[in-house]
C-alpha positions in Angstrom: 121.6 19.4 43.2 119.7 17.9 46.2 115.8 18.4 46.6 116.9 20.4 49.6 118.7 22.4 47.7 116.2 23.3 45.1 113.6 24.2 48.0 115.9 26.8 49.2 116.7 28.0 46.2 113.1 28.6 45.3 112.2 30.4 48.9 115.4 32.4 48.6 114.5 33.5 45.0 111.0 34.2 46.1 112.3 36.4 48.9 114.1 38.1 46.9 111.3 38.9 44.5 109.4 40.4 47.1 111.9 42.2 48.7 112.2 43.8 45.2 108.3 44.4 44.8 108.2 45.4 48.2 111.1 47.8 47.3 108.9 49.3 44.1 105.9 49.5 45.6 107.6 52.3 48.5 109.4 53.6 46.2 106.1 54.1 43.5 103.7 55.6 46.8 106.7 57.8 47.8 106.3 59.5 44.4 102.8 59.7 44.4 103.0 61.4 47.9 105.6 63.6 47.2 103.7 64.8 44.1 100.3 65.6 46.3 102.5 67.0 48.9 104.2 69.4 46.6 100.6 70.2 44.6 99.5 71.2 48.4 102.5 73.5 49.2 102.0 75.3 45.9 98.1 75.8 46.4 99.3 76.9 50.3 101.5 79.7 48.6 99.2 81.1 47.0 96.8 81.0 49.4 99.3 82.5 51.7 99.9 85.2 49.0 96.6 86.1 48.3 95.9 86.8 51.9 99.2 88.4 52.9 98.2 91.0 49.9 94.3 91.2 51.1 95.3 92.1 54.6 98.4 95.0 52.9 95.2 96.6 51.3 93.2 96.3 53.9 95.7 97.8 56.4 97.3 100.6 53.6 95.6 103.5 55.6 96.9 102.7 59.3 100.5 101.9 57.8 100.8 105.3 55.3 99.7 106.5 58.6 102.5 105.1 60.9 104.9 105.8 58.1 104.0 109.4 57.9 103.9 110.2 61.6 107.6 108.4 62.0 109.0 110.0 59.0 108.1 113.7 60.1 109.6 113.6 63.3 113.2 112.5 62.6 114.6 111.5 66.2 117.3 113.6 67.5 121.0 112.0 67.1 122.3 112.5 71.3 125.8 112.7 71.4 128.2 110.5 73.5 130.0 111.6 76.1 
């Protein structure tokens, strides 16, 4: 095998062994953000939750209110023609 030979060999293996680290290292910070972006989604839910539930309590009155009003006056069925 030619010197030539030998220094392409070399470049093309060290290529390749940064394409592969290069490869691990995306593929390691993908998981790492996918982790903190799942941990925000879940603390987003229950944020999300919490306040959806705050502002049912804090609007119970008006909407036993609404309810009531539309539930005592059935509308009258008109028929076709």
């Amino acid at each position: 095998m030619t010197e030539l030979q030998q220094t392409f060999l070399f470049y093309t293996f060290i290529y390749f062994l940064i394409k592969g680290g290069l490869y691990v290292a995306l593929y390691v910070a993908t998981i790492v953000i996918e982790k903190d972006a799942r941990q925000r989604y879940a603390k987003l839910r229950v944020l999300l939750a919490r306040k959806r539930a705050e502002e049912a309590q804090r609007w119970a009155g008006a909407y036993r209110l609404y309810y009531k009003k539309y539930e005592a006056a059935p509308m009258p069925l008109k028929q076709a023609s």
